[in-house]
MIMARBA-494239 format. One record per atom (N, C-alpha, C): x negated, y negated, z negated; residue in one letter. Coordinates in steps of 0.02 Angstrom, whole numbers, plus 50000, padded with zeros to 5 digits. Example, Ala and Ser with C-alpha at 12.3 -4.5 7.8 and 13.67 -1.06 7.14 Angstrom:
<vovexs>
493405028449610A/493855022549610A/493405016549610A/493585011249646S/493165005349643S/493554999849606S/
</vovexs>
This chain:
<vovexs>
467734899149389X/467244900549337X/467594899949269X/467394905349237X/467894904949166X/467494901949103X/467544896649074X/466944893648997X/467164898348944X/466824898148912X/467024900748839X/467554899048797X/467974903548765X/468424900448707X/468244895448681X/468524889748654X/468804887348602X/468434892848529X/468344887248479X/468324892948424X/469174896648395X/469674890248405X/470294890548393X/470544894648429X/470624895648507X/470734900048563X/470404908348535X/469644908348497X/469584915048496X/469834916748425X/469924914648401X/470524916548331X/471004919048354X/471574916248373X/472034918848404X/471964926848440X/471474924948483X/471264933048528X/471064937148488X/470534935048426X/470244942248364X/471004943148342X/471414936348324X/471844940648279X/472544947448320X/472534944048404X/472744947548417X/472594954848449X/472114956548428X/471694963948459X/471554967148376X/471604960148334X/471494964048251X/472054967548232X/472664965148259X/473394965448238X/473794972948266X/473114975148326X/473314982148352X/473914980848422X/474104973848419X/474394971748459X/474204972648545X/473554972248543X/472934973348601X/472514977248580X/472214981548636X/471464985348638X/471024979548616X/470924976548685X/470244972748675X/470654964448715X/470054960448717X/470154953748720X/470514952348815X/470244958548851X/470504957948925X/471094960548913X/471484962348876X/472204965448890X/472694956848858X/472104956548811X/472644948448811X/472514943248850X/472064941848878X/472004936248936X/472514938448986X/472424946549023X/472834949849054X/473594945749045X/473794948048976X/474504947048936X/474594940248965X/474284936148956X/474254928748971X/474344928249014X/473894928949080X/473984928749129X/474654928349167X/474744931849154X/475404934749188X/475904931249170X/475944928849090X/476534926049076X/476524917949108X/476004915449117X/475934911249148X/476194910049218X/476204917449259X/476344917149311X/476924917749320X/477424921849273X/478044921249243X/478484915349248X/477994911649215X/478364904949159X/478324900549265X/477684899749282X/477744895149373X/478114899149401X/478254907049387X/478804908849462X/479664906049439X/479674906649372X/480324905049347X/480494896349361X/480034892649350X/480194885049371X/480094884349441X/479944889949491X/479934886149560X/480564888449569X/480944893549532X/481684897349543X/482154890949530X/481964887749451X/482324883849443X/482424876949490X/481914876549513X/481794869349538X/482164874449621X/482284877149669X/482674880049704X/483294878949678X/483444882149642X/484334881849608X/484554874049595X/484114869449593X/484344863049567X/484574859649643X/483924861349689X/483934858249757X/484644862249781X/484634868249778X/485444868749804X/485924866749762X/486014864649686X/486664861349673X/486464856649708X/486164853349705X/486234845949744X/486394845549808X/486214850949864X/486614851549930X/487184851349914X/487614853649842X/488194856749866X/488294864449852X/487744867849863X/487914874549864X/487944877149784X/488734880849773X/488814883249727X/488904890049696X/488824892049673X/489104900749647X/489324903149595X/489804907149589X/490164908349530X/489884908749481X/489874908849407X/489564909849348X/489684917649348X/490084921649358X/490444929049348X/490004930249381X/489694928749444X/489454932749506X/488504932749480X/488424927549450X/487594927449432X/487554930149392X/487934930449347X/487964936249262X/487834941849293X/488334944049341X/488334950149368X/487684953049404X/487504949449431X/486854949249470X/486294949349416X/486214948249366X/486044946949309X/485824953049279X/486314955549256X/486224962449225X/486214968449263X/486164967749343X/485994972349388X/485234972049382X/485084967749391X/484284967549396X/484034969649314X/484304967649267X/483934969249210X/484344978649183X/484704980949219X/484794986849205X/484444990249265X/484134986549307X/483774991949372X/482854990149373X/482894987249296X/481824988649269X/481784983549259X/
</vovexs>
């Protein structure tokens, strides 16, 4: 169940749909959304990568760069 903004929370949202930045107020919750889901998929990545340094398991710095800019030159 979703409550109502904040008066502070809907400032932010007028100013960002005032700013042309957004259509309307669902493209920024949308926006949100997501980055949220962003921000938890990136710390369960990190919290993975930590549990394998700590096994032990390591990988080149050259080889993740590389891997790196494959994925961000392929979308």
């Amino acid at each position: 169940m979703v409550h109502a903004l904040t008066s502070q929370q809907q400032a932010v949202v007028d100013a960002l749909v005032s700013s042309g930045r957004f259509s309307n107020e669902r493209d920024v919750l949308d926006e949100a959304l997501e980055l949220l889901r962003q921000r938890d998929d990136l710390r369960a990545r990190l919290e993975l990568g930590i549990e394998q340094l700590d096994r032990g398991e390591r990988h080149r710095a050259e080889d993740i760069f590389a891997e790196l800019r494959q994925r961000r030159s392929n979308g």
